[in-house]
Structures are given as structure tokens and as C-alpha cells.
C-alpha positions as CSV (number, residue, x, y, z in Angstrom):
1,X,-14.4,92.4,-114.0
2,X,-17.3,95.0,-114.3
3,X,-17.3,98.2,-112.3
4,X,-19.1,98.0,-108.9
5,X,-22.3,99.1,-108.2
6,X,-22.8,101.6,-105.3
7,X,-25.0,98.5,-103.8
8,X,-22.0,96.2,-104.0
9,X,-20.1,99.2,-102.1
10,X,-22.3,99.5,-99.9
11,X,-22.6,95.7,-98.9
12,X,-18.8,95.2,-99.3
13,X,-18.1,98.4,-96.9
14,X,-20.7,97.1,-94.1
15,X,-18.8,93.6,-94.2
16,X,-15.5,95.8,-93.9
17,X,-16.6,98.3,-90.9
18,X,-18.4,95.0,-89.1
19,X,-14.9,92.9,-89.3
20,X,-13.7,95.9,-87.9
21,X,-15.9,96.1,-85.3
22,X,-15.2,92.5,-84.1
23,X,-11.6,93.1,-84.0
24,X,-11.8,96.6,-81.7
25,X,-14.9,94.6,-79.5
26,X,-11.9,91.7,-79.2
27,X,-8.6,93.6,-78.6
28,X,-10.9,96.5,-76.3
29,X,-13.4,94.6,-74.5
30,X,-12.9,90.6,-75.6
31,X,-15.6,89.7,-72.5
32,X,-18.3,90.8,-74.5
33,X,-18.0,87.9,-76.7
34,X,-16.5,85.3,-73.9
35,X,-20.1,85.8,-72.8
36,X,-22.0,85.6,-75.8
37,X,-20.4,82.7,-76.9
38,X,-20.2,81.1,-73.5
39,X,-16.1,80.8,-73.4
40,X,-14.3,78.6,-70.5
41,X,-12.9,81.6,-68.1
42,X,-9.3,80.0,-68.1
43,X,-7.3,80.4,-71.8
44,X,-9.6,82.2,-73.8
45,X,-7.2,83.1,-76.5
46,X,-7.4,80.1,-79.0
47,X,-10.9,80.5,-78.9
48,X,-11.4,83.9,-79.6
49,X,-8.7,83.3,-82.4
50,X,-10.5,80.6,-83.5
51,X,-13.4,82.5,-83.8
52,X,-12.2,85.7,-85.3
53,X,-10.7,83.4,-88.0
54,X,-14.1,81.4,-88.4
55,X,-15.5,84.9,-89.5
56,X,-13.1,86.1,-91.3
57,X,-13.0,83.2,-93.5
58,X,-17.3,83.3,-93.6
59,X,-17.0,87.4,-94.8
60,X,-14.5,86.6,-97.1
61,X,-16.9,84.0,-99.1
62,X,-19.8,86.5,-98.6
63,X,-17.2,89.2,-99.7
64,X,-16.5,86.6,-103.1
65,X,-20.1,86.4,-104.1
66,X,-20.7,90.4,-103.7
67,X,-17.9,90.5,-106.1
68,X,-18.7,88.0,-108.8
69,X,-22.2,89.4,-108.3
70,X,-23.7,85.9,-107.5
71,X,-27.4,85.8,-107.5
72,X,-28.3,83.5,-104.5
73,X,-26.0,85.9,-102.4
74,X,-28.0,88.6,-103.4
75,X,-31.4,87.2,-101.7
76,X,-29.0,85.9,-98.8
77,X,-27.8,88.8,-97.9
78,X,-31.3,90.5,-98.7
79,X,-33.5,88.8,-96.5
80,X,-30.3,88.9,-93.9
81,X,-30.4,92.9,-94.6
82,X,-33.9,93.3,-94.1
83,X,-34.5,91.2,-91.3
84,X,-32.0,93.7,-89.3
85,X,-35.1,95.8,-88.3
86,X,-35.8,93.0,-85.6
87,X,-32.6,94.0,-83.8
88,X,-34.6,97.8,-83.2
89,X,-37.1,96.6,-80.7
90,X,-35.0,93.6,-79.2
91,X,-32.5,96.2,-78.0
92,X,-35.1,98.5,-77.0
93,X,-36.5,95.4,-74.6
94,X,-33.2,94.6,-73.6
95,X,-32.2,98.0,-72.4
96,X,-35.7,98.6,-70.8
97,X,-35.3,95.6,-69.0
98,X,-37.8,93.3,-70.5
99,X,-35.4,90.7,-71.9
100,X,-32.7,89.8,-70.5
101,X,-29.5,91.8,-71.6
102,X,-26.9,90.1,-74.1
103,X,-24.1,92.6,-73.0
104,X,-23.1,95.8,-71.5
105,X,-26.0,99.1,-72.9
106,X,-23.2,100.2,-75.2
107,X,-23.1,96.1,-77.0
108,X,-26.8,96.3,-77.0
109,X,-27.5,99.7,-78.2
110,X,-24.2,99.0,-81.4
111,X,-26.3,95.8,-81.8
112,X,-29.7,98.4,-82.5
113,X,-27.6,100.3,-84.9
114,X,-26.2,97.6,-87.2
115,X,-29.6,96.4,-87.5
116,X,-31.2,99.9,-88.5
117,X,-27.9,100.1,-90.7
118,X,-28.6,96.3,-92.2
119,X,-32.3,97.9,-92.7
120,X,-31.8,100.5,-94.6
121,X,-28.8,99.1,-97.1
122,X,-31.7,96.0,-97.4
123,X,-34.1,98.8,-98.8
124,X,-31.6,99.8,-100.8
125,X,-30.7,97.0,-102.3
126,X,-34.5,96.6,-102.8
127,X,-34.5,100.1,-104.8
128,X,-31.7,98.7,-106.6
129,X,-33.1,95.6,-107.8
130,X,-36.1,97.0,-108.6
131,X,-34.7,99.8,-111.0
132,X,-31.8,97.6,-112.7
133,X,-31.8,94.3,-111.7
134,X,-29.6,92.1,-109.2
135,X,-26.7,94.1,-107.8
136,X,-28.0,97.6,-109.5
137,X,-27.4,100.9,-108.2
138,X,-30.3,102.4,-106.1
């Protein structure tokens, strides 16, 4: 298996630091996501087991194609990447009050900086692909 690139790090160590997110936001403050995902207020356990596992098992195929380098997960997680910049001014609406908020300020201002985050490793991963090719360094 080739050496990765710093792009493939960089993808590989967002998927890593979001799982980790989701698992602190579950075992720290689990009604963030019983509202988001609309839950049943008795047994919410399975369910958020369910869907911990759900995405665990979608990162890890996203995780597989980073790693074998496979070309339609590149634009996947490209055009994913860069349209993270549309999470900037929905969280800015949301915490001025034009929108309705999706969770507590703290939810919606983590959501603004995973999409500035996304953003930016999408440019890169432009930079990279424009210099060597799918999967190059930036």
C-alpha cells in the first residue's frame, strides 16, 4: 500500500475527530441528537446505539475509499467538503434568531466550525488535486 498523502490525513483525521465528536455529544449531552433525530422520549438507548453504529459503519466505508484512494470518493467527499461553507451563515441565522435553532448555541456554533473546517480541507484537497492529481498533497 503507498504512503499517504497529507490530503488523505487530513480527510482520514476529520472522519476520526467527527466520530469522536458524536460519541462525547452521546455519552455528555445524548438530547442533542434525541432532538435532531426526533427520538421517542421513553428507551432511547437502542436507538442511539443503533445510530452510533449506522455511522460508524458509513465512516468506515468512507474511511476504505480514502485508503485505497478511490476516485469517486474523492469528488464525494469534495463537493461534501466544500459545500461545508453553507453551515457558516445557517449557524449565524440560527444563533441570531432568524431560523429556527437545531440545538443548544454551543451545537449550533460546533456545527459552524465543522463546516469552516470541511471548507478549508475541501480547498485543500482542491490545491492538491490541482498540483498532483487525485489524493495529492497540497
Amino acid at each position: 500500500m503507498p504512503v499517504l498523502s497529507r490530503t488523505q490525513v487530513m480527510v482520514l483525521s476529520f472522519l476520526a475527530a467527527a466520530w469522536v465528536a458524536v460519541v462525547a455529544i452521546l455519552a455528555v449531552a445524548p438530547d442533542v441528537y434525541d432532538q435532531a433525530l426526533g427520538l421517542p422520549i421513553a428507551d432511547r438507548r437502542p436507538f442511539e446505539v443503533a445510530f452510533l453504529a449506522a455511522l460508524s459503519i458509513f465512516l468506515v466505508i468512507v474511511a476504505t475509499g480514502v485508503l485505497r484512494r478511490w476516485r469517486w470518493m474523492f469528488w464525494l467527499i469534495l463537493v461534501a467538503f466544500l459545500a461545508g461553507v453553507i453551515r457558516l451563515p445557517a449557524s449565524a441565522l440560527e444563533l441570531a434568531g432568524a431560523i429556527p435553532r437545531q440545538g443548544p448555541a454551543w451545537y449550533v456554533v460546533l456545527q459552524g466550525v465543522i463546516g469552516a473546517v470541511q471548507f478549508v480541507i475541501g480547498i485543500a484537497m482542491l490545491m492538491g488535486y490541482r498540483r498532483s492529481g487525485l489524493w495529492g498533497n497540497f
